[in-house]
C-alpha positions in Angstrom: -35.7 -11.7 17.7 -35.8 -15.1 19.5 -34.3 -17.9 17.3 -35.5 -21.5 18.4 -33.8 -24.9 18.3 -30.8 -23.6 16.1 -27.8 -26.1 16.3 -25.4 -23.6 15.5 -24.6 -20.7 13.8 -24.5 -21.8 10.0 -27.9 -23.4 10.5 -29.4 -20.1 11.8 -28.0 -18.4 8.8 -29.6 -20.7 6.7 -32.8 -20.0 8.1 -32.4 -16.3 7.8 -31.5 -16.2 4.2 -34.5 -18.7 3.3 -36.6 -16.1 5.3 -35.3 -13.4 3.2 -35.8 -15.3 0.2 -32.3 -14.1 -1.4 -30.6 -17.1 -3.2 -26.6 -18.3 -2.1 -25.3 -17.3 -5.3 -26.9 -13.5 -4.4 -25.8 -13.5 -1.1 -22.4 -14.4 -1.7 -21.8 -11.7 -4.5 -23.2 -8.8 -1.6 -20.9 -10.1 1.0 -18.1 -10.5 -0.8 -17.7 -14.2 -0.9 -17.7 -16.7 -3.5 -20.7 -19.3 -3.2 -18.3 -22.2 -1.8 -17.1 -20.1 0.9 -20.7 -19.2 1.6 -21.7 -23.1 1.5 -19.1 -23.9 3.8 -20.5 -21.7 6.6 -23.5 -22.0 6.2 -22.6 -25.9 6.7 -20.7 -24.7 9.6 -17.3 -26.1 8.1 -15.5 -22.9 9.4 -16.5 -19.8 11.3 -17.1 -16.7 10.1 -15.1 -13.6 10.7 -16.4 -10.8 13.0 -16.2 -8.2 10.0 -19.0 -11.0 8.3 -21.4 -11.4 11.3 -21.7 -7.5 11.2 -22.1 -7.2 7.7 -24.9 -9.7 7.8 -26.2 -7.8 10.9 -26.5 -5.3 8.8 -28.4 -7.3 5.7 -31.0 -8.6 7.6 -31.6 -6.0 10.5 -31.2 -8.5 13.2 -28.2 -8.3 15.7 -26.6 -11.6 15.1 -23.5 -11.0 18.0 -25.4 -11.9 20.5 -26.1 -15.4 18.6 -22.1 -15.1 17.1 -21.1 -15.7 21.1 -24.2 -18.2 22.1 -23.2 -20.6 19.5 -19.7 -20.0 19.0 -17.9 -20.9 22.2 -15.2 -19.5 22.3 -15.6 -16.0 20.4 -15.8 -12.4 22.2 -16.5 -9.1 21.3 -13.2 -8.1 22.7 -11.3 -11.0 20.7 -12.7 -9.2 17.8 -11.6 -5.4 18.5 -8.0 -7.1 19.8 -7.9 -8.9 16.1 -9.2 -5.7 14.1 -6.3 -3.2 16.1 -3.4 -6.0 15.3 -4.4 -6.3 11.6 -5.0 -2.5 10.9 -1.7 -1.8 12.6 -0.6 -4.4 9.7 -2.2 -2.3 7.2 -0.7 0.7 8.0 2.7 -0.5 8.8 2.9 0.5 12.2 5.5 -1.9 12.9 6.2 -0.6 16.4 2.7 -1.3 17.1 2.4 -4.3 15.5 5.5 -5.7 17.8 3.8 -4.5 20.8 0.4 -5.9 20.2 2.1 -8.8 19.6 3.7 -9.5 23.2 0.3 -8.0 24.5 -2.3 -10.3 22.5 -0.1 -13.7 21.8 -0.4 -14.3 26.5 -3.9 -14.2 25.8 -6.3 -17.2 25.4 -8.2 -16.2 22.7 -5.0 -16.0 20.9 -3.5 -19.3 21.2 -5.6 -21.6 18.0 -7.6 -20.4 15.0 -7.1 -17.2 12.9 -6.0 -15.3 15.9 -2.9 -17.4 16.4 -2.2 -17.5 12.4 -2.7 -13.4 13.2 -0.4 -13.7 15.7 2.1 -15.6 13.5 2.0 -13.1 10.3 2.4 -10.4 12.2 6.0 -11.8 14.0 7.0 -12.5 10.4 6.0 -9.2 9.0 8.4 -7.8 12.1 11.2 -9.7 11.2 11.3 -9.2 6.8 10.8 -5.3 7.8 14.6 -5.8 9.7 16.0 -8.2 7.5 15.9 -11.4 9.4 14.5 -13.9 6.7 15.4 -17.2 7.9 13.5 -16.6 11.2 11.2 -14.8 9.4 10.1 -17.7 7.5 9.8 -19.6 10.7 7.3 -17.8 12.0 5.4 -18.4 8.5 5.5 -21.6 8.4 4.8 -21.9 12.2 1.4 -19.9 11.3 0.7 -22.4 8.1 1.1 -25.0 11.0 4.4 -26.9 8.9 7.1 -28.8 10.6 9.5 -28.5 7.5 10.3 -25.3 4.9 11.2 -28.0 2.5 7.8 -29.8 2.3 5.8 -27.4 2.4 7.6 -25.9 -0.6 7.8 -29.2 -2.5 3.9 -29.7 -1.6 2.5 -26.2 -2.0 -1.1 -27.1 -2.4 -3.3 -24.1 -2.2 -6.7 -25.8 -3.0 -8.5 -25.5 0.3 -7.7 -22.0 1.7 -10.0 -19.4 2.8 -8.2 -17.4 5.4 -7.1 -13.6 4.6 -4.0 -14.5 7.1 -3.1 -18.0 5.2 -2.8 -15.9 1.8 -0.4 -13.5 3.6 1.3 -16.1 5.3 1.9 -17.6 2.2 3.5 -14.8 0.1 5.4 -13.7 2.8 7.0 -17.0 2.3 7.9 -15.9 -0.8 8.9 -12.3 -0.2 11.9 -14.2 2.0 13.0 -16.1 -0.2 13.4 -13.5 -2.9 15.2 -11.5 0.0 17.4 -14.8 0.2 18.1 -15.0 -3.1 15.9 -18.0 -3.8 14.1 -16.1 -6.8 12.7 -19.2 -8.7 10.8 -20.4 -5.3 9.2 -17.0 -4.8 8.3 -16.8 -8.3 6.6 -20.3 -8.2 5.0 -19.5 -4.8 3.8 -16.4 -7.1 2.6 -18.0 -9.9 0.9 -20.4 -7.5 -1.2 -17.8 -5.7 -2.0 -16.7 -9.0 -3.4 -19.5 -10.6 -4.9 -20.0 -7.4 -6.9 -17.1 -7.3 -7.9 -16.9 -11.0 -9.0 -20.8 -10.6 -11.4 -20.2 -7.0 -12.3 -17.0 -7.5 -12.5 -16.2 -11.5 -13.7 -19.1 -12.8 -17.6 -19.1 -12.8 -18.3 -15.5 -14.1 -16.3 -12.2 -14.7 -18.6 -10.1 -11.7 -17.0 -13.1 -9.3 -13.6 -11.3 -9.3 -15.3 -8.2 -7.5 -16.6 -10.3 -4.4 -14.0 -10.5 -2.4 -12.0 -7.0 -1.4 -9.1 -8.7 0.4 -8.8 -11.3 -3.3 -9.0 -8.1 -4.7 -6.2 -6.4 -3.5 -4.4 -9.3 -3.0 -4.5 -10.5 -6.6 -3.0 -6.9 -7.9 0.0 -7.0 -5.6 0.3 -10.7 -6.9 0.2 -9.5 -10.8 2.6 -6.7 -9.8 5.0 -8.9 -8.1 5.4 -11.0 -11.2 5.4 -7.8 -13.6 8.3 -6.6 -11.5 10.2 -10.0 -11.2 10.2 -9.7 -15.1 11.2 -7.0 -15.5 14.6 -7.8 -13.9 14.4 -11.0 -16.5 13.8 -7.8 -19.3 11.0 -9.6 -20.6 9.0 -6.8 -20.4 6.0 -7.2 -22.8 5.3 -10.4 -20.0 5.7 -7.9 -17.6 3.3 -5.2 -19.0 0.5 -7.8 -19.4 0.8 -8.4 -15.6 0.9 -5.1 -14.3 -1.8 -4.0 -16.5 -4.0 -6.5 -15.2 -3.3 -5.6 -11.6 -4.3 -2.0 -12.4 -7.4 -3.1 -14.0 -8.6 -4.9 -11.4 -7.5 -2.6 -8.4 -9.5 -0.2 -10.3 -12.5 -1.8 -11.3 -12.6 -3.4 -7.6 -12.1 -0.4 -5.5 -9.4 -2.4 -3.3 -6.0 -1.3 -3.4 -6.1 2.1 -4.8 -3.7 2.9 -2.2 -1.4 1.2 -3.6 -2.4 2.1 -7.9 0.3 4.5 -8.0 3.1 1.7 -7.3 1.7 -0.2 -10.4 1.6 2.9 -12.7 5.3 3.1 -11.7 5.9 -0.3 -12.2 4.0 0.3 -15.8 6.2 3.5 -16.3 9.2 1.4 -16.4 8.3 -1.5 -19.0 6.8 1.4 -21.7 10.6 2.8 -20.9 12.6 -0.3 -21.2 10.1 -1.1 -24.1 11.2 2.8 -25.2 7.3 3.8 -25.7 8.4 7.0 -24.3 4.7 8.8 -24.5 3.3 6.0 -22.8 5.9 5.8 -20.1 5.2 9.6 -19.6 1.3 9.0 -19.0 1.9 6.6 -16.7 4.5 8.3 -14.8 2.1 11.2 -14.4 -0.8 9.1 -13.1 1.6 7.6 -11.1 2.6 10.9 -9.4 -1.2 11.9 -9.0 -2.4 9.2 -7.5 0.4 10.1 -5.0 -0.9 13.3 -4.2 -4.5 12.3 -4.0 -3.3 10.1 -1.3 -1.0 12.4 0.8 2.0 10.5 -0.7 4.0 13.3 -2.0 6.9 12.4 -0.3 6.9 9.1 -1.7 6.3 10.5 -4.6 9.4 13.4 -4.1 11.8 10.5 -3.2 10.5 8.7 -6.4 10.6 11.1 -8.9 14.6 12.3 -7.3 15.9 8.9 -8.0 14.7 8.6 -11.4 17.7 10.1 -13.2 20.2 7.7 -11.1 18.0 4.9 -12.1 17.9 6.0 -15.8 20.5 8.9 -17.0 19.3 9.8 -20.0 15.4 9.8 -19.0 15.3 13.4 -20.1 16.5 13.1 -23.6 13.5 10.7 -23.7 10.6 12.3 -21.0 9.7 15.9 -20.6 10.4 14.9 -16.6 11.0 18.9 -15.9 7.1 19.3 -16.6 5.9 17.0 -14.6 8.2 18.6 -11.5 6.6 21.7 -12.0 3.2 20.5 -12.3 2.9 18.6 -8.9 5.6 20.8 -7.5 8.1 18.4 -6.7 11.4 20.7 -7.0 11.5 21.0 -3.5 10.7 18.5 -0.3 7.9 20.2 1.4 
C-alpha cells in the first residue's frame, strides 16, 4: 500500500477510515477511545501510542509502522518495546526491574520529552512510595506533570485536558503520598477530582462510552475503591458501599481490572460488617477469596483471611469463617 501526498499521520488516518466507510463515533467505541480523543489525532493534536497504531494495523489490514516512523520523526520500533517492558514491569510490580530500566532507558534519547519521559518520571515515583520516601516521591510526580511548585498545582488541579495513561497515574500517585503524609483531605480531593473527571469525559454521552477505554476502566475502579476505603475510616459506610459497588460493577462489566475484583469484594466485606449485614459480608468475603484462587493469589488470600480475627475479634460469633477455611483450604500456607 502506497499512500500519496499525506501530510502526516492523522491525515492518513482520516483517509483510511473514509475509505472504510466506518463513522468516528464507531471507530472510537472499537479502539477504545472516546470520539474527542479520536478527533484530536486524527487532527494530529497528539500522537498516538504504539499499542493504537497496531490495533488500527490490525482494523484495516494495512501495516501502518512503517508510515507511524515516516511521519512521526522521532518514533522507533525499539522506543516502543523499551516503553512496553518499563510499563509491564509497572504492572506487575517488579520494582527491581522497574529501578533498573529506569537508569537503563532515562540515558537514552528517545526518553528525554513526551510520554516516554512522563514514563520515566512515574516509574522513579512508583520506586520511591514502594520505600516510603514521599516527599521525593512527589517530586518526581510533579517533575513528570511538568510543575515547578506542589502547592500550585494542588491549588490549580485542573484535569480538563488530559489524555495520557501516565498523566492519570502521575496524578493519583500524587495523592497516594499525601495520604502516606498524612494530608488525607488533599488525596481525597485529588480523588474526587479524578473521579468527576472521568464520569464527566468519559461517561457523559452514553452508558456503552464507559467500556471504551480499558486503562479508564480499570482506573476508575481503583478510584471508586479508594474513596470506599477512605470512608470507611470516616465510618460512613453506606457512602462507602455505594463506591465500592460501583467499582466492582464496572471492573466487571469492562473486563479491566479483574485482577484486582477480589481487593473490592474485600473492601465490600468490610462495610456489610461494619454495617453488621453479616450474610452479605459472608458472600462477599467468599467471592473475595475465589477470585483469589482463580488468580494464583492464595497466598494473598492466606495472609488475608489469618489477619481477619486481629482485625475483628468477634468475626466468628458473626461469620461461619471456619467454612470458608475449609472450602478453599486455607488452614495451612501451602
Amino acid at each position: 500500500m502506497v499512500i500519496i501526498s499525506i501530510k502526516n499521520f492523522g491525515e492518513l488516518l482520516v483517509n483510511l477510515r473514509i475509505k472504510n466507510k466506518i463513522t468516528k463515533k464507531d471507530l472510537a467505541t472499537f479502539i477504545g477511545y472516546t470520539p474527542k480523543q479520536l478527533h484530536r489525532i486524527e487532527k494530529n493534536e497528539c500522537i498516538p501510542s504504539m499499542d493504537l497504531v497496531i490495533q488500527l494495523s490490525d482494523f484495516y489490514k494495512v501495516d501502518l509502522l512503517q508510515y507511524y516512523k515516516l511521519l512521526i520523526n522521532d518514533v522507533s520500533l525499539d522506543s516502543f518495546i523499551q516503553f512496553s517492558k518499563l510499563r509491564n514491569a509497572i504492572e506487575k510490580a517488579n520494582y527491581s526491574l522497574v529501578n533498573t530500566l529506569c537508569i537503563e532507558y532515562e540515558k537514552l534519547p528517545s526518553f528525554s520529552t513526551g510520554e516516554n519521559l512522563r514514563l520515566i518520571y512515574y516509574a522513579k515515583a512508583l520506586c520511591c512510595l514502594i520505600n516510603k520516601k514521599y516527599t521525593e516521591s512527589l517530586k518526581y510526580c510533579i517533575e513528570g506533570l511538568q510543575h515547578n511548585n506542589l502547592e500550585q498545582f494542588y491549588i490549580n488541579l485542573s484535569l480538563d485536558k488530559i489524555y495520557s495513561n501516565t498523566t492519570y497515574n502521575l496524578i493519583s500517585c500524587v495523592g497516594y503520598n499525601f495520604y502516606f503524609l498524612g494530608e488525607t483531605k488533599k488525596y481525597e480531593t485529588i480523588m474526587l477530582t479524578l473521579y468527576k473527571n472521568i464520569n464527566k469525559h468519559f461517561f457523559s454521552d452514553s452508558y456503552i462510552e464507559c467500556m471504551n477505554s480499558r486503562f479508564i476502566s480499570r482506573f476508575y475502579s481503583t478510584i471508586l475503591n479508594n474513596l470506599s476505603d477512605l470512608n470507611i475510616q470516616r465510618q460512613e459506610y453506606f457512602i462507602a458501599l455505594d463506591f465500592v459497588e460501583k467499582a466492582i460493577k464496572y471492573s466487571t462489566e469492562s473486563g479491566s481490572g479483574l485482577g484486582i475484583l477480589d481487593s473490592f469484594y474485600f473492601t465490600k466485606f468490610q462495610c456489610h460488617y461494619y454495617l453488621e449485614q453479616f450474610e452479605e459480608a459472608l458472600m462477599s468475603l467468599d467471592y473475595c477469596l475465589m477470585l483469589s484462587m482463580i488468580f494464583n493469589k492464595k497466598d494473598y488470600a492466606y495472609r488475608r483471611v489469618t489477619s481477619l480475627k486481629l482485625i475483628y475479634p468477634n468475626i466468628i460469633e458473626y461469620i461461619r469463617l471456619d467454612e470458608l477455611l475449609k472450602k478453599y483450604n486455607l488452614y495451612h500456607k501451602s
